[in-house]
C-alpha positions, 0 to 999 in steps of 0.5 A: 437544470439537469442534474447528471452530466458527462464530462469525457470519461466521467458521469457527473451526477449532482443528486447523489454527490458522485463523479463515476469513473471506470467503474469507480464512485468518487463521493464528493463533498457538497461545496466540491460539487458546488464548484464543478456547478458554477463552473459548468454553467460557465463552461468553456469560460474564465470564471473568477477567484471572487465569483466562485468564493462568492457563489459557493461560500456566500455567508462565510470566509475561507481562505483560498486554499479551501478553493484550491482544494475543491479544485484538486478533488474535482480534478482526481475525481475526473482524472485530471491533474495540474499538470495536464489541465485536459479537464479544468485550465487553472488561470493563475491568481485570476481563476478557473475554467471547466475547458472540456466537453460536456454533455447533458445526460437524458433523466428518466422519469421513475414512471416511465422507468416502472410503467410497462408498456400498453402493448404489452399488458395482458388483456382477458375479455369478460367472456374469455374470463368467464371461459377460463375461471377455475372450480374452487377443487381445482383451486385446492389442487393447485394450492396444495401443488403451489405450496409443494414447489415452494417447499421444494424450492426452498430447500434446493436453495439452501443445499445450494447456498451451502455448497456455494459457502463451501465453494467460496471458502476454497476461492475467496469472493473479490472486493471492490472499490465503492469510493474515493475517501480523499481526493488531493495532490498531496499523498494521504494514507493510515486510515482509521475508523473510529468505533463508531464508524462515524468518523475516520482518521487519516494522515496527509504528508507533505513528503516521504514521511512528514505529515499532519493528522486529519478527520473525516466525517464518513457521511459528508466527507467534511474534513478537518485538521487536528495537528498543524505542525508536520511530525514523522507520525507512526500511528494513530489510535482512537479511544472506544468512546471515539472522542480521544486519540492516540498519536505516536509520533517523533521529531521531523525527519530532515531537522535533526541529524541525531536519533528520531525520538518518540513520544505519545499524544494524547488529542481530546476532542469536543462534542462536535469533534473539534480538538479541544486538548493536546498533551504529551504523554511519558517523556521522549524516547530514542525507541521507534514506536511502530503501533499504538492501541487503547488497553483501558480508559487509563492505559494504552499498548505500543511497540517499541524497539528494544535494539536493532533485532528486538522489539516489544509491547509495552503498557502506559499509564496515561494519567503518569506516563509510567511504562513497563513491558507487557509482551517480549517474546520474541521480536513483537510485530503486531497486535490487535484486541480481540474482546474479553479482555484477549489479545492476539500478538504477532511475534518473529521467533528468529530464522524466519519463523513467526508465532501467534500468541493469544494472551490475557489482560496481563500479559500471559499466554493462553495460547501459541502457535506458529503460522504456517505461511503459504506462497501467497504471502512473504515473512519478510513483508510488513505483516499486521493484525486486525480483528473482524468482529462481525465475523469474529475473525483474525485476520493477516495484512500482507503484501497488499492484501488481506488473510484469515488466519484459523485455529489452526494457524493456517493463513487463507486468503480472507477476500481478493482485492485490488493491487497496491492497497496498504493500511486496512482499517476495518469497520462493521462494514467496510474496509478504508485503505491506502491505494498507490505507491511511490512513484520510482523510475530509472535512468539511463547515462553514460559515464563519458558525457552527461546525457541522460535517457529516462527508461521506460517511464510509468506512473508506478514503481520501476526497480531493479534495472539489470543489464543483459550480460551479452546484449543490449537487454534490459531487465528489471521489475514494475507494477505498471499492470498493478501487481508487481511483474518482470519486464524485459526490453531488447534495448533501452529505446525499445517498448518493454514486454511483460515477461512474467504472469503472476496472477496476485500479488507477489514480493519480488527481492532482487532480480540477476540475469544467469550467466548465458543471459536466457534466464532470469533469477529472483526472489519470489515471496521468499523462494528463489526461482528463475523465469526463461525469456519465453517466460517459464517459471521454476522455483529453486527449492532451499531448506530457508526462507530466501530474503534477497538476490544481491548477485549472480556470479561465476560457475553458476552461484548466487549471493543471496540473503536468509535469516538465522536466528535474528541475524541475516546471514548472507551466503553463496548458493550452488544453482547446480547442486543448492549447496549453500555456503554462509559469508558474513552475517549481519543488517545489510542494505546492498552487498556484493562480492568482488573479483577477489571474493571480498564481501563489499556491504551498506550497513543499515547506517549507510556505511560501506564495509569491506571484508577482506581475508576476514578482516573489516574495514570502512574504506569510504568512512566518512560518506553515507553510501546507498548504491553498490554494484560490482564493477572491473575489479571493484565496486561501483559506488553512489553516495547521496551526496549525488556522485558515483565512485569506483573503488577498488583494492588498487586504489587509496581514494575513490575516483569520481566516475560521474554526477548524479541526480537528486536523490539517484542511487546505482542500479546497475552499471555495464562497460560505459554505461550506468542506470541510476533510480530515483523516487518521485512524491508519492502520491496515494488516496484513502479508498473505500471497500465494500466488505463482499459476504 
């Protein structure tokens, strides 16, 4: 029977266990391919829940969970899906059927492959042999000629493979997706690979931020769950010997309505990588715990948050769950081991400085820098540190993508990778990370009667919908084309165009349009800039790092957000002259200015405050708030109670405007209409990196 395949955009090779797809090799486990057998030699027809259990796990009983779930790695392999069913046709409680075309693909014979050709095989007769055959003198000359041009060549090779060293330092080679670790409905992400490299842990989440931890063995991709109940999980550490792990985990997250408490697990596993132990390790804590690593056989680090500003590194005793602070300068971001006993520790100084610290096994400082930050990367995105043994490299996790950071504290690109990839755990050989995002999308209604019109719908993030001042325009941000760009539509039916052309990966906060509705003014890896309908860029030089854009407004200012010290400070900026003038400082989520120049803000408790005059008040106290826009002469308002209110100082009580969907939070609202967001599950894979030269 043949062994390779084509079922629409997929090869299916069976011999090597892999479903090729848009140039990306979807490794597969035995059992999974197992099942697209059984279901191709039926093709076209309904093959039962009994027969495949049988002919795939003859001698053994499973669940039909474990059949559902080859059934969903095939379909990710072959870009399908349950919903669309273009490929395998779920029939419910009875089986399945492998519905689309298929197509034997010719094998070719390795002889055939390596044989050249009769025709093409040089032929010499006796005579013309005889003809040609070289004096030995001449067979010296030619030696000596033969053994100079090697000398030569070899050393044109190597002043080449210098210069192309050199040449790659300044442009960074490209890495590319090798495989698909997991394949599920579900979102998986974290990845880990164990010192090893035999085994890799990841998490696989049953919502936003629930979920189990699971283990993968790298070589058959066999996988295995190690907790069952669902816990808000931070991360996960492996021990050096790879049979213990590290979990930093909390109580669920929709359960309790008080504070998350945190606590470390300590997970034993046996000589075939089976869990053996669980135990809990310190007591529980209401301290955030952000990153946990091994220090020593008895010891381990972590961070913890100290207040709502702070956070530091802390040390554990394993055997008595006894703590003390290791590392508190500063607000402590990350860390990783470099060897000898050496850590690196990424750490914000306030007004968006951050420093890198070399430290000993106790804490002290051998070393400490300041990173110099280019406009590749944003300090205000996830930063986290890793370490590259092979290559004795520090490396930088930022905005998807991953930086070397040199002696000197300058940050380079280390390699250029795809887009929407997070969570990079590095092997001797390869890279494992999270690729895809939430999915988030915008509505369009009117405040007048209960139509809804979904807007320019993909399958990424849609975010920071703005209406046109003085048209049917809408603006707003996706990643639709992978990295992150802004789109404008001329009306809300009309195709979206891309607007802007940024060639990597950038963070985009807060997107406004100007005043004359020609240009548009955002915040780019923490500059300010604004970008023309015809799609000219140009970037508004401040003295600070910019945070976010939270308004556009009268005689050609803006509200804006940077950080000073460690408290965010939000400001007015004069677009004419960059004249900043401070407001309010505190944590914000949303903030805007109304007519009468009050400052209006979500707290990060979700709480509306009111300054006014300089007095602050909550005028909306009891109810949790998470949409804010300026709206006649007050505020719009979207609770998560699923309703939108206007407020204003007119009024004692907010009046209800219109209900909202599941989970929908404001955008942005014009006259008698309002655009509402809303996120999807997300729905994300581990994938698997070659590490480029």
């Amino acid at each position: 029977m043949n062994t390779r395949y084509q079922i629409l955009e997929c090869e299916v090779d069976f011999t090597e266990q892999t479903l090729v797809r848009a140039g990306e090799v979807h490794k597969q486990q035995h059992k999974v391919m197992q099942v697209l057998r059984c279901l191709l030699q039926k093709q076209g027809e309904l093959v039962s829940i009994d027969e495949l259990m049988n002919d795939v796990w003859p001698d053994t009983v499973v669940s039909p969970n474990t059949l559902q779930r080859c059934i969903a790695q095939l379909r990710k392999g072959l870009g399908d899906s349950s919903q669309a069913q273009r490929v395998i046709k779920t029939y419910p409680r009875r089986g399945y059927a492998l519905v689309a075309p298929v197509t034997a693909l010719e094998e070719v014979a390795a002889a055939d492959k390596n044989r050249q050709p009769d025709a093409l095989q040089p032929s010499v007769s006796p005579n013309q042999a005889t003809q040609t055959k070289p004096q030995k003198s001449k067979q010296k000359a030619w030696l000596i000629a033969v053994i100079a041009c090697t000398v030569m060549f070899v050393l044109v090779m190597i002043m080449i493979d210098q210069l192309s060293v050199r040449t790659d330092n300044s442009k960074p080679k490209r890495a590319h997706i090798t495989s698909v670790m997991t394949a599920s409905d579900a979102h998986t992400g974290q990845p880990r690979y164990a010192p090893n490299g035999q085994h890799l842990l990841f998490q696989r989440y049953s919502d936003f931020c629930e979920s189990t931890v699971w283990l993968q063995n790298v070589e058959n991709k066999q996988e295995t769950p190690l907790t069952q109940l669902q816990k808000r999980i931070n991360d996960v550490a492996w021990s050096k010997d790879s049979n213990r792990i590290l979990v930093a985990q909390s109580n669920p997250c929709i359960a309790p309505t008080h504070e998350q408490c945190w606590q470390l697990e300590l997970l034993t596993l046996d000589g075939t990588m089976q869990l053996s132990n669980t135990q809990p390790i310190g007591s529980c804590e209401h301290k955030r715990i952000s990153q946990v690593a091994w220090f020593n056989e008895q010891s381990a680090l972590f961070i913890e948050r100290t207040d709502q500003t702070h956070r530091q590194l802390t040390k554990i005793d394993l055997l008595t769950g006894q703590k003390h602070s290791f590392f508190a300068q500063g607000d402590v971001l990350s860390f990783t081991s470099l060897g000898s006993n050496k850590l690196a520790i990424l750490s914000h100084r306030g007004s968006a400085q951050l420093m890198l610290y070399m430290v000993n096994e106790l804490g002290e400082v051998l070393q400490n820098q300041p990173l110099d930050f280019n406009d590749a990367l944003s300090v205000f995105s996830r930063s986290k540190l890793s370490y590259e043994a092979s290559n004795a490299q520090l490396l930088l996790e930022n905005n998807g993508q991953l930086f070397a950071i040199t002696d000197q504290g300058a940050v380079l690109k280390r390699m250029s990778l795809p887009n929407n990839l997070s969570d990079f755990s590095i092997s001797s050989d390869a890279i494992a990370a999270t690729r895809g995002l939430t999915k988030q999308d915008g509505t369009l209604q009117s405040l007048t009667d209960d139509e809804q019109t979904p807007l320019f719908s993909s399958k990424g993030v849609e975010t920071y919908f703005r209406f046109a001042p003085n048209s049917d325009a809408i603006a707003f941000v996706s990643n639709r084309t992978e990295a992150l760009q802004i789109w404008v539509s001329s009306n809300s039916s009309a195709a979206p165009k891309q607007l802007s052309q940024f060639e990597s990966a950038k963070q985009i906060r807060g997107l406004e349009w100007l005043e004359t509705g020609e240009r548009l003014i955002f915040v780019m890896n923490d500059q300010l800039a604004t970008l023309s309908l015809t799609g000219m860029l140009e970037v508004i030089n401040l003295p600070m790092k910019v945070k976010y854009l939270y308004q556009v407004l009268p005689n050609n200012h803006a509200l804006i957000e940077y950080q000073h010290d460690y408290q965010e400070v939000v400001a007015t900026v004069n677009l004419d002259t960059l004249k900043v003038t401070p407001v309010h400082a505190g944590l914000f989520n949303d903030v805007q200015l109304d007519t009468q120049n009050n400052l209006w803000f979500i707290d990060r408790d979700n709480r509306l405050n009111k300054l006014e005059n300089g007095a602050l008040s909550r005028p909306f106290a009891d109810v949790k708030v998470n949409g804010l826009r300026a709206y006649q002469q007050g505020m719009a308002i979207s609770d998560k109670h699923m309703a939108l209110f206007y407020l204003s100082g007119l009024q004692s009580e907010p009046k209800k405007l219109q209900s909202l969907g599941s989970g929908a939070w404001l955008q942005d609202i014009k006259d008698t209409q309002f655009i509402w967001s809303h996120k999807h599950a997300r729905n994300s894979d581990i994938v698997e990196l070659a590490i480029p030269d």
